[in-house]
Structures are given as C-alpha cells and as structure tokens.
C-alpha positions, 0 to 999 in steps of 0.5 A: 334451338329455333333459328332465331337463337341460332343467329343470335349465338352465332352474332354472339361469336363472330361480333367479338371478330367483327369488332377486332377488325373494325376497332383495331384503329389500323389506319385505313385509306381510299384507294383511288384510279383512273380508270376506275374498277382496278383491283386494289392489293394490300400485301398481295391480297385482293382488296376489292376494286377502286374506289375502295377503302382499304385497311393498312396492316401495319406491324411495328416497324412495317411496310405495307404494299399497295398495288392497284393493277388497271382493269384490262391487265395493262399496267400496274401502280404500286405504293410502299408505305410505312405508318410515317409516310402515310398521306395527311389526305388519306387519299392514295390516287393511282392514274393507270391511263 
C-alpha cells in the first residue's frame, strides 16, 4: 500500500470521528479574558487558552463547568451553565484583573 492510500484510508476512518465532533450541534461559545492567554476548562478539561472557542457537552439536563484560571495562577473565574442559561451573545468574557 503506498502512502497516498495510506492517508486516504486513514482520512476514510477518522472523518466519520471529525464529523461527529464538529456536526453534533453541541453549542459552542468564545471564551474570553482580561488578561488574555488564561486557560480555559470545560468540566475540568484543558480547553486551550483565551480567546478560545469552546464546545458546551451538554447532557439532558446537565451543567457544564467553565473555568478560566489567569496566566500567573493568581485567580480564577468560574461559570456553571446549563443549555437554558446560555449567553444570547455566545460571548462568555472573564475579567481576572
């Protein structure tokens, strides 16, 4: 099998993967903070760092956890949300001055 096969098999496994993640229609937000480059996690998992859009887990009748802690480790913000308390905005902004 030559390499370009190779890839297109594996593009062939992992696109069903890529879409389920991406096609879910789990809502997404941006994160954003002052100062900017906090770490962003959605139930206690490294979600990159801000400005960072973010996907929302949300099972039936879930909370979902966002915490964005300030580049230096000083402080930390944190937000529950539920589906029904999302912002209209999709903008979750985090001032950690």
């Amino acid at each position: 099998m030559n390499s370009s096969n190779r890839r297109s098999g594996l593009w062939a496994l992992c696109a069903p993967l890529v879409c389920l993640t991406a096609c879910s229609g789990a809502p997404r937000i941006h994160v954003t903070s002052q100062p900017e480059t906090a770490r962003v996690y959605v139930n206690g998992v490294l979600a990159g760092n801000t400005p960072a859009d973010v996907v929302l887990p949300f099972g039936e009748g879930e909370k979902v956890y966002v915490q964005v802690v300030h580049p230096a480790g000083r402080y930390v913000g944190t937000q529950i949300l539920t589906e029904e308390s999302l912002p209209t905005t999709g903008e979750l902004p985090f001032d950690l001055r």
